[in-house]
C-alpha positions as protocol buffer text, in pm:
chain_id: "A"
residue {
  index: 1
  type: UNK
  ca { x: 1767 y: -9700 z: 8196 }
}
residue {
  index: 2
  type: UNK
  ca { x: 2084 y: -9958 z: 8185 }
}
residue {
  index: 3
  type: UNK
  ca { x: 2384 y: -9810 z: 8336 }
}
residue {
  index: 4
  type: UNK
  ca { x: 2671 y: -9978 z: 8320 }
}
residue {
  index: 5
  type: UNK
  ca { x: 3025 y: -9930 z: 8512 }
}
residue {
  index: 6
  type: UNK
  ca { x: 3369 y: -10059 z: 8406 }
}
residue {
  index: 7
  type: UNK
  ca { x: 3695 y: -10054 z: 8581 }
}
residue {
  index: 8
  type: UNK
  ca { x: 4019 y: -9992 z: 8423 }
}
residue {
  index: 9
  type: UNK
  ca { x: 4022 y: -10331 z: 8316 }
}
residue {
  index: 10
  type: UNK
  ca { x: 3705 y: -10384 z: 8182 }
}
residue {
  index: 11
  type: UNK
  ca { x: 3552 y: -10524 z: 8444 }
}
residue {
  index: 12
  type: UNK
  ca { x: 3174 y: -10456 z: 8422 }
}
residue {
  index: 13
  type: UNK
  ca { x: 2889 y: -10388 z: 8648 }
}
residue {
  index: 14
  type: UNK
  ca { x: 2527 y: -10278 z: 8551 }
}
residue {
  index: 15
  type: UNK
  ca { x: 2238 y: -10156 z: 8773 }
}
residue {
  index: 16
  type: UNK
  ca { x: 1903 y: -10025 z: 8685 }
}
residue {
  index: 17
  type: UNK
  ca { x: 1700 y: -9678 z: 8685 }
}
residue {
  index: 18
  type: UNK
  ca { x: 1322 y: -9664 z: 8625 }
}
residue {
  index: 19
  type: UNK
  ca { x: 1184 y: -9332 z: 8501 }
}
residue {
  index: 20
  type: UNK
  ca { x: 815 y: -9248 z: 8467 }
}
residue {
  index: 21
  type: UNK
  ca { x: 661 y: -9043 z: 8264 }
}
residue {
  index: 22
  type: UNK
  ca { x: 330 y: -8944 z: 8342 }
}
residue {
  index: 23
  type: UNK
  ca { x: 94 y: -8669 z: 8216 }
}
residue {
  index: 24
  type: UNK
  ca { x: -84 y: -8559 z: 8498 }
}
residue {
  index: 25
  type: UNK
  ca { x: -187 y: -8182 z: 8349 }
}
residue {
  index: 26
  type: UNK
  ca { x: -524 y: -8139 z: 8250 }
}
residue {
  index: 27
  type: UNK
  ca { x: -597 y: -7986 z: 7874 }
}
residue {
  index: 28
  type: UNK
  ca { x: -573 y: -7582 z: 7911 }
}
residue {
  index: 29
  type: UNK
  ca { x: -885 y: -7445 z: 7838 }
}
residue {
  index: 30
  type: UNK
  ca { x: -890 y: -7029 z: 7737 }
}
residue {
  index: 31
  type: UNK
  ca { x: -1215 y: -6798 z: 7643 }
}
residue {
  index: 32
  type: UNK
  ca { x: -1532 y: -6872 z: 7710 }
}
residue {
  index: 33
  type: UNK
  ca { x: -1834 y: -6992 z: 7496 }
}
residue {
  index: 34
  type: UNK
  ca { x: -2141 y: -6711 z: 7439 }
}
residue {
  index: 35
  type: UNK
  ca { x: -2492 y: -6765 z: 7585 }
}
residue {
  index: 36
  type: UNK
  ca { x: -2758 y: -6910 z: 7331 }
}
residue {
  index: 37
  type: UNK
  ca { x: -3077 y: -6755 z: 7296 }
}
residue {
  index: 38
  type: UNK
  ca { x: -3364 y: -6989 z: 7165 }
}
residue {
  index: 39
  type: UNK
  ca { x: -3758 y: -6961 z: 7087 }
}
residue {
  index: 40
  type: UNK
  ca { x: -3918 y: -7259 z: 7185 }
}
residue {
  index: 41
  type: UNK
  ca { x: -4120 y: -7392 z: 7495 }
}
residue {
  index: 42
  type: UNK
  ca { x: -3909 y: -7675 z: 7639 }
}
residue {
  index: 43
  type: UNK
  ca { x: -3484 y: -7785 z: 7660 }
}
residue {
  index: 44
  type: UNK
  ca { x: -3596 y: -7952 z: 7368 }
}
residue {
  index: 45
  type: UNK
  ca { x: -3483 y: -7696 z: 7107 }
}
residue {
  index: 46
  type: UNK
  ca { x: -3182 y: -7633 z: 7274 }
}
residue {
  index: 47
  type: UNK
  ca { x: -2944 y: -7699 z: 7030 }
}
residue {
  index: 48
  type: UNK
  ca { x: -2680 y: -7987 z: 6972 }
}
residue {
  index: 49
  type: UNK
  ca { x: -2397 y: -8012 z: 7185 }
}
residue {
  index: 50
  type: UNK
  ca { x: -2016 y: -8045 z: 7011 }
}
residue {
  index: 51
  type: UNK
  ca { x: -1879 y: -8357 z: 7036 }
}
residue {
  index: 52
  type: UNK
  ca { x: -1527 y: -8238 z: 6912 }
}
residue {
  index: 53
  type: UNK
  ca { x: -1258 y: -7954 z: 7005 }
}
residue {
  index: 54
  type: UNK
  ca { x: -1325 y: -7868 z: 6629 }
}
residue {
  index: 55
  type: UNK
  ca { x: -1666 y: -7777 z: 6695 }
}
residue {
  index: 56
  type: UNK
  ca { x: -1621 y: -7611 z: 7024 }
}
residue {
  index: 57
  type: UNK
  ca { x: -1397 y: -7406 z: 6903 }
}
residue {
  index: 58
  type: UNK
  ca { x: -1596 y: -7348 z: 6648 }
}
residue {
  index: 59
  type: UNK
  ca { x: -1870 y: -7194 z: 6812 }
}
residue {
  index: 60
  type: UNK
  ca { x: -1954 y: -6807 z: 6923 }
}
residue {
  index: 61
  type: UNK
  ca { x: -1750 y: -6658 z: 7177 }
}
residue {
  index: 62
  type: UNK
  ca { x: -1324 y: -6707 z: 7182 }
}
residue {
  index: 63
  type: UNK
  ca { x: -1321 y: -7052 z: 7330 }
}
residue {
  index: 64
  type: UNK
  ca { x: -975 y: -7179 z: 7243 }
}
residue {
  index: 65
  type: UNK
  ca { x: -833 y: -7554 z: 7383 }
}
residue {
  index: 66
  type: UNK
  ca { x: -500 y: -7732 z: 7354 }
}
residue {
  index: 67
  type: UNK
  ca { x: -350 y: -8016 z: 7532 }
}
residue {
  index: 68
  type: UNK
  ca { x: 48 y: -8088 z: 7621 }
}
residue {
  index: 69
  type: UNK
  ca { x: 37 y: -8422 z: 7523 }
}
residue {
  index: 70
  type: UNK
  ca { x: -220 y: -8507 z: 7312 }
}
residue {
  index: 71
  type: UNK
  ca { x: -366 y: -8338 z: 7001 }
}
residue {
  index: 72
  type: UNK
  ca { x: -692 y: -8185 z: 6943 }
}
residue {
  index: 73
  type: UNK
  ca { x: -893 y: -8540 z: 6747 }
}
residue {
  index: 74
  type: UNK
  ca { x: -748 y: -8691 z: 7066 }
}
residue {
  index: 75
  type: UNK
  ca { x: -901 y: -8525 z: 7309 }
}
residue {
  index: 76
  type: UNK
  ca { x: -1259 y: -8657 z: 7461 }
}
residue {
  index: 77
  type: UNK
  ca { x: -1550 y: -8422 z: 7463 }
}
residue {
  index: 78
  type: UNK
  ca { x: -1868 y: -8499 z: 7658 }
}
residue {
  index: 79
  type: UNK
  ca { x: -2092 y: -8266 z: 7819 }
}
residue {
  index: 80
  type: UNK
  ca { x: -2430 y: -8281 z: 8106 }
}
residue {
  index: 81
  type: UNK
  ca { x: -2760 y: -8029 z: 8065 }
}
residue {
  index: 82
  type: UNK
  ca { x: -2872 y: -7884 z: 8392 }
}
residue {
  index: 83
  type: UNK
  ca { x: -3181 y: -7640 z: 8376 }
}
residue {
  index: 84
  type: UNK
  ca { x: -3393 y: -7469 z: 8638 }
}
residue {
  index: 85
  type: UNK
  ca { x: -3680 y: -7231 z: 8556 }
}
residue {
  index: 86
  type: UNK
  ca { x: -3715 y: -6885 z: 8420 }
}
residue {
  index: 87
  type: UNK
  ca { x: -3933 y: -6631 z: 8455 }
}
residue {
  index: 88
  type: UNK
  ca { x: -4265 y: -6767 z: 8321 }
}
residue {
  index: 89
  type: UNK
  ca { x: -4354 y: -7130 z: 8268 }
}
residue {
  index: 90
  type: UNK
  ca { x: -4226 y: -7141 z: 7949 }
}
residue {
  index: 91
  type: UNK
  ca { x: -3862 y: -6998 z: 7998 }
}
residue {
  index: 92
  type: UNK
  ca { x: -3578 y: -7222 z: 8110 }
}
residue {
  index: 93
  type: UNK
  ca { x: -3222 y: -7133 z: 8145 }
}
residue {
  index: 94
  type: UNK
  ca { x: -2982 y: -7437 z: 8068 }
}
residue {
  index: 95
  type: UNK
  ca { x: -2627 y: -7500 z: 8198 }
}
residue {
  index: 96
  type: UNK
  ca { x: -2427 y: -7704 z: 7971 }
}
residue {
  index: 97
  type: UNK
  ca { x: -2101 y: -7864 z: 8144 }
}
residue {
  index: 98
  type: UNK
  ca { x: -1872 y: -7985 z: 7853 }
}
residue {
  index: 99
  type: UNK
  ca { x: -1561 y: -8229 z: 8004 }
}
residue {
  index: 100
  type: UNK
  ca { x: -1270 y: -8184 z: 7753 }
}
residue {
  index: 101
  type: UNK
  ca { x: -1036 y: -8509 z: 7897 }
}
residue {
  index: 102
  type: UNK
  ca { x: -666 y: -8600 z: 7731 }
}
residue {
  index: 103
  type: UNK
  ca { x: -536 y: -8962 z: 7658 }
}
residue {
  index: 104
  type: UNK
  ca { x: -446 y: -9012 z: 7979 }
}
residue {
  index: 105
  type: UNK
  ca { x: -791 y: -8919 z: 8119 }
}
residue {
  index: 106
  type: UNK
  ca { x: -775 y: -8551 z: 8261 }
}
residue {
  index: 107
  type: UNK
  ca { x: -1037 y: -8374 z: 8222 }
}
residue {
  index: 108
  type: UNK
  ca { x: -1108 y: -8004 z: 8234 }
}
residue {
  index: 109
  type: UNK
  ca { x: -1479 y: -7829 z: 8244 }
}
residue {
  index: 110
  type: UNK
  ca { x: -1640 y: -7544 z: 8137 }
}
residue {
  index: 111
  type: UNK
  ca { x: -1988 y: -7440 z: 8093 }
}
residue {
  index: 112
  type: UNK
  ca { x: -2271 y: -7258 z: 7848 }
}
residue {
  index: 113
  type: UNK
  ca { x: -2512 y: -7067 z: 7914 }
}
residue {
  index: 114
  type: UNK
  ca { x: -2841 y: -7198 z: 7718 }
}
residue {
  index: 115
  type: UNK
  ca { x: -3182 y: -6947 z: 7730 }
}
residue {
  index: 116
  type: UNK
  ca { x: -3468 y: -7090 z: 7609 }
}
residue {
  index: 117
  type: UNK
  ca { x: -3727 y: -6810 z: 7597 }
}
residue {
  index: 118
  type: UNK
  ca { x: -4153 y: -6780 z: 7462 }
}
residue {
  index: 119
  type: UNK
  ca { x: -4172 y: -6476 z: 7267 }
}
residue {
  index: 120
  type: UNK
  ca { x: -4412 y: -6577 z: 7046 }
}
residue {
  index: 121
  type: UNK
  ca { x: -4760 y: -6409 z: 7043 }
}
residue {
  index: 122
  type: UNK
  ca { x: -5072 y: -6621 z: 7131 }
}
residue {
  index: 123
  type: UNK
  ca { x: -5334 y: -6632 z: 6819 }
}
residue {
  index: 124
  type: UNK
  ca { x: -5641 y: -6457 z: 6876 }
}
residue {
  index: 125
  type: UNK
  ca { x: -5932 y: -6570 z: 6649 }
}
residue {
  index: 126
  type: UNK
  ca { x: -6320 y: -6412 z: 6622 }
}
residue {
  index: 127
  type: UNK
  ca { x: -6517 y: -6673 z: 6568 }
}
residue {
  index: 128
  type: UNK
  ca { x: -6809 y: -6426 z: 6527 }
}
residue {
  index: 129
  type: UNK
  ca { x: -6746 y: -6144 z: 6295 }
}
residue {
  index: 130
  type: UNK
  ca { x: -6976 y: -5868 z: 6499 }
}
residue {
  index: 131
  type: UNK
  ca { x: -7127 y: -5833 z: 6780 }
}
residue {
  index: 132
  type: UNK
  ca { x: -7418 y: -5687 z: 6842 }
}
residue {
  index: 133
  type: UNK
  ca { x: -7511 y: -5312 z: 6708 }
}
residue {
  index: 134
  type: UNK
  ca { x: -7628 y: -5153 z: 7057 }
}
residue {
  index: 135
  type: UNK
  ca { x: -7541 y: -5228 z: 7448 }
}
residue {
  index: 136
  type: UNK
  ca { x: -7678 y: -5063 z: 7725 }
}
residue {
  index: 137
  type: UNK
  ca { x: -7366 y: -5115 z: 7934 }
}
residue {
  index: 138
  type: UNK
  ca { x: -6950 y: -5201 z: 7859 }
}
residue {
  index: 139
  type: UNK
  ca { x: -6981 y: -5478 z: 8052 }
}
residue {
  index: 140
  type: UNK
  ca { x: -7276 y: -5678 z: 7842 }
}
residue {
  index: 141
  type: UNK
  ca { x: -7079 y: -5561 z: 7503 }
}
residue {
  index: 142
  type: UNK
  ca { x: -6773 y: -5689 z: 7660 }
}
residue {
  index: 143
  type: UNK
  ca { x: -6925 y: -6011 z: 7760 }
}
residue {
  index: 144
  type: UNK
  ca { x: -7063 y: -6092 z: 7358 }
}
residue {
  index: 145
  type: UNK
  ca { x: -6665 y: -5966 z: 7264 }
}
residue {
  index: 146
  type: UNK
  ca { x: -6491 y: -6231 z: 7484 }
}
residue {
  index: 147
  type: UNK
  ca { x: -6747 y: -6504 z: 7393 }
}
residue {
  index: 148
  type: UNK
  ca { x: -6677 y: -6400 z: 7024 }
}
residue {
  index: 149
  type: UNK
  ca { x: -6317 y: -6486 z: 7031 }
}
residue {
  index: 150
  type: UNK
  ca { x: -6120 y: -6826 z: 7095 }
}
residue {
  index: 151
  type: UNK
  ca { x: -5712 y: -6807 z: 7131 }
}
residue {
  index: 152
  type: UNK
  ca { x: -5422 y: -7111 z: 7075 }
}
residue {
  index: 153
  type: UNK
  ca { x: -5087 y: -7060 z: 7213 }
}
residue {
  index: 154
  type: UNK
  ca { x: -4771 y: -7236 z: 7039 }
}
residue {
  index: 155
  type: UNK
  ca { x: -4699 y: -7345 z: 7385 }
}
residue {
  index: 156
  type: UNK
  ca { x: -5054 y: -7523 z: 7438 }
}
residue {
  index: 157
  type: UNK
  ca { x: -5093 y: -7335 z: 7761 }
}
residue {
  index: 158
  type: UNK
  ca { x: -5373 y: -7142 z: 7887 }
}
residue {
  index: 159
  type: UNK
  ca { x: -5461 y: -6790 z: 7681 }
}
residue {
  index: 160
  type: UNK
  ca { x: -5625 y: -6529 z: 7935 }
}
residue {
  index: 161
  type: UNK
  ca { x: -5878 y: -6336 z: 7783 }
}
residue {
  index: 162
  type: UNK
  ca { x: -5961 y: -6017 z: 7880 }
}
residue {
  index: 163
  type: UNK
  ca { x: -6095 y: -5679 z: 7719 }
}
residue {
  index: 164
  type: UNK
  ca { x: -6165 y: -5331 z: 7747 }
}
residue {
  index: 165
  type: UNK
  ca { x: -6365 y: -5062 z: 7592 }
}
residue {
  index: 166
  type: UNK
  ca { x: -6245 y: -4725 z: 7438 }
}
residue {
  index: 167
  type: UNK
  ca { x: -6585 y: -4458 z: 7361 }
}
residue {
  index: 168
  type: UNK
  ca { x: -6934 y: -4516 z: 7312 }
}
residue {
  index: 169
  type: UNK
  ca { x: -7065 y: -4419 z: 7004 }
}
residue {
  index: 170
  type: UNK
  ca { x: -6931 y: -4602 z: 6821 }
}
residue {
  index: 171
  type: UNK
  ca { x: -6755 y: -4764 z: 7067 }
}
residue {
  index: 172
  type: UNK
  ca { x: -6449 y: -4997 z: 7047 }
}
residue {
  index: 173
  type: UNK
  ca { x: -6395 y: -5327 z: 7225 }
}
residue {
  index: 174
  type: UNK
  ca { x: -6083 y: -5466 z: 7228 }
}
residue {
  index: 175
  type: UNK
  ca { x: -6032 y: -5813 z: 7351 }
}
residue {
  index: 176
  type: UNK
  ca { x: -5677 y: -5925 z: 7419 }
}
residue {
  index: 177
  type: UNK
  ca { x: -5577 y: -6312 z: 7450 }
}
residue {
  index: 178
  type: UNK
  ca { x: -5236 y: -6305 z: 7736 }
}
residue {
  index: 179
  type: UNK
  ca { x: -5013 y: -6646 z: 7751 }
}
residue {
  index: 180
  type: UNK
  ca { x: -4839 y: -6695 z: 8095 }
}
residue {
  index: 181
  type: UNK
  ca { x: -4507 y: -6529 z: 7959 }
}
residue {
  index: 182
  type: UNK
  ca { x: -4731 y: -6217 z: 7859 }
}
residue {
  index: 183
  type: UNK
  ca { x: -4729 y: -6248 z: 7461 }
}
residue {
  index: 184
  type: UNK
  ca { x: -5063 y: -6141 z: 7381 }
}
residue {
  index: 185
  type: UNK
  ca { x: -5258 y: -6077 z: 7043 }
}
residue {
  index: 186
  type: UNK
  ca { x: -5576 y: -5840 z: 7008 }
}
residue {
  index: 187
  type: UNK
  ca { x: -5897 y: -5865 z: 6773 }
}
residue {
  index: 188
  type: UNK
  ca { x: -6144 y: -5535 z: 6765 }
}
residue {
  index: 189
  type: UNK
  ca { x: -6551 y: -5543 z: 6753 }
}
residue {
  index: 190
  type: UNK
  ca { x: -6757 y: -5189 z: 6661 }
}
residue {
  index: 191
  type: UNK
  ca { x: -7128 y: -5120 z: 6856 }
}
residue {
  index: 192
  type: UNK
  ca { x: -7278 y: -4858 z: 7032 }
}
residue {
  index: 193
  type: UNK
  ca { x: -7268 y: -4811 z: 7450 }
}
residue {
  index: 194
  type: UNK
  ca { x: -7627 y: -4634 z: 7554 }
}
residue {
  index: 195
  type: UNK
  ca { x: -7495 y: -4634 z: 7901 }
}
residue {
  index: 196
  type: UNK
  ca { x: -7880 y: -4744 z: 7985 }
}
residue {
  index: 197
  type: UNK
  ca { x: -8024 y: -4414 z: 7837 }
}
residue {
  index: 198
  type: UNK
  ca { x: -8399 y: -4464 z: 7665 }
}
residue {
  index: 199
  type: UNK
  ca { x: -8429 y: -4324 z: 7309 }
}
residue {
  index: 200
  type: UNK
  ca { x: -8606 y: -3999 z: 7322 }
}
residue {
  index: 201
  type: UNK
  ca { x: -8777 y: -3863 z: 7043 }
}
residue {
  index: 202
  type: UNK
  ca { x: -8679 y: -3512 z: 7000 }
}
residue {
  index: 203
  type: UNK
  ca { x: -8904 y: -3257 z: 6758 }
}
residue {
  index: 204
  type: UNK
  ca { x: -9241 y: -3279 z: 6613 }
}
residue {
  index: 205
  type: UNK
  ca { x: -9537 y: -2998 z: 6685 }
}
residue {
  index: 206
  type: UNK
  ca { x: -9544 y: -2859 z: 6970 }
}
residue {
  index: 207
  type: UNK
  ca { x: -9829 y: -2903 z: 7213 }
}
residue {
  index: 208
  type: UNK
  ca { x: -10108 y: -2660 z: 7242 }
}
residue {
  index: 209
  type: UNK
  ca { x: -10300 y: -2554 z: 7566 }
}
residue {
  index: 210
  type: UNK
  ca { x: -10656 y: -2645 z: 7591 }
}
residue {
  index: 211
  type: UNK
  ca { x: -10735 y: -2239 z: 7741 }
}
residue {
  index: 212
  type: UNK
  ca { x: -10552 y: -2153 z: 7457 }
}
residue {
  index: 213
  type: UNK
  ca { x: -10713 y: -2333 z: 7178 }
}
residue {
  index: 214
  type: UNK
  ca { x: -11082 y: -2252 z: 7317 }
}
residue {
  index: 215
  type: UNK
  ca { x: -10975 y: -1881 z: 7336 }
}
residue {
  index: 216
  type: UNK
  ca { x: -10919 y: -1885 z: 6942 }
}
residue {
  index: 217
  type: UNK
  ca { x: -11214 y: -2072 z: 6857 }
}
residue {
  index: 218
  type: UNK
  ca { x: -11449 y: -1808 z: 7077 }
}
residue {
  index: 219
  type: UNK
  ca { x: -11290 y: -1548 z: 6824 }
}
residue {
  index: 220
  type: UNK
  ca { x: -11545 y: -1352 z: 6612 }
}
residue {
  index: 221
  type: UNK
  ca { x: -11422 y: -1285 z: 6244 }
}
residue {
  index: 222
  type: UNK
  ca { x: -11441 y: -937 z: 6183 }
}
residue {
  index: 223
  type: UNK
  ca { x: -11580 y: -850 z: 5849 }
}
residue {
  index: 224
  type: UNK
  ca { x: -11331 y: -567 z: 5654 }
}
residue {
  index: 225
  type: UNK
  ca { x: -11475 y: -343 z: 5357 }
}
């Protein structure tokens, strides 16, 4: 700014003021974004991150931004994934940091809450379609079961295989395929259990005494008129 300073006779005299202006506030940033639930096995299908204020804003929750200076397509929007481990191999939760920063570089952060979760069941296949008819114990007809079965996980992780039995004739196997976030899928078989027992043979005559059957053949018929 130019002032300048005259005297009743004109006579002039100018001096100098500088004023800066400077935006040194940070956009305001109000709301918050909603945590994202995903199926998947890895911060790979996490989705994409918004790269404008229009798609921020855009997305679930009441996130709402606005700057003093400069408008909205102005305004720089980057963002950082952080992730540490969930409950089971396969579950991650993800911090997304978006930095929201005006023309004149300030920035202001907020974060997103990303879980990626394994809800998906393990397949459970027979690859035998019976098993034997009759076991003597559970354990031999639930050693044919497992052996009858093979399991994938969409995760490619290990499938624990276990099984139980439920009566015993007929008798029920159940073997059940268990991924390390505890999905699991089942498959049935039908036998028998004998519990170890020997077929007996029940009926038929009934045995006759030796005393007994020499008694009747000493008999003498009686004649009758």
């Amino acid at each position: 700014v130019i002032y300048t300073v005259e005297d009743a006779c004109d006579n002039p005299s100018t001096f100098t003021q500088t004023i800066n202006v400077t935006d040194n506030t940070a956009p305001t940033v109000t709301g918050s974004l909603m945590a994202v639930d995903v199926e998947g096995c890895d911060a790979s299908v996490a989705p994409a991150a918004a790269t404008s204020v229009a798609e921020l804003e855009a997305l679930a929750g009441d996130l709402m931004i606005e700057d003093a200076c400069t408008m909205d397509a102005g305004l720089d929007v980057s963002h950082s994934d952080a992730s540490v481990a969930g409950t089971c191999p396969n579950v991650l939760v993800i911090t997304r940091t978006y930095t929201v920063e005006d023309a004149c570089d300030n920035p202001s952060t907020f974060t997103q809450t990303i879980n990626v979760t394994d809800t998906t069941n393990p397949e459970v296949t027979k690859t035998s379609a019976e098993i034997d008819e009759c076991y003597a114990t559970e354990a031999a007809a639930q050693a044919d079961a497992e052996a009858a079965v093979s399991a994938t996980d969409n995760c490619n992780g290990a499938v624990t295989i276990t099984s139980s039995v439920s009566g015993s004739c007929p008798a029920t196997v159940t073997v059940r395929g268990t991924d390390s976030c505890g999905n699991f899928a089942e498959v049935t078989f039908t036998t028998q259990i004998t519990d170890g027992a020997v077929p007996t043979e029940v009926g038929g005559p009934a045995a006759t005494s030796a005393d007994i059957q020499t008694e009747l053949e000493e008999v003498t018929p009686v004649a009758t008129v």
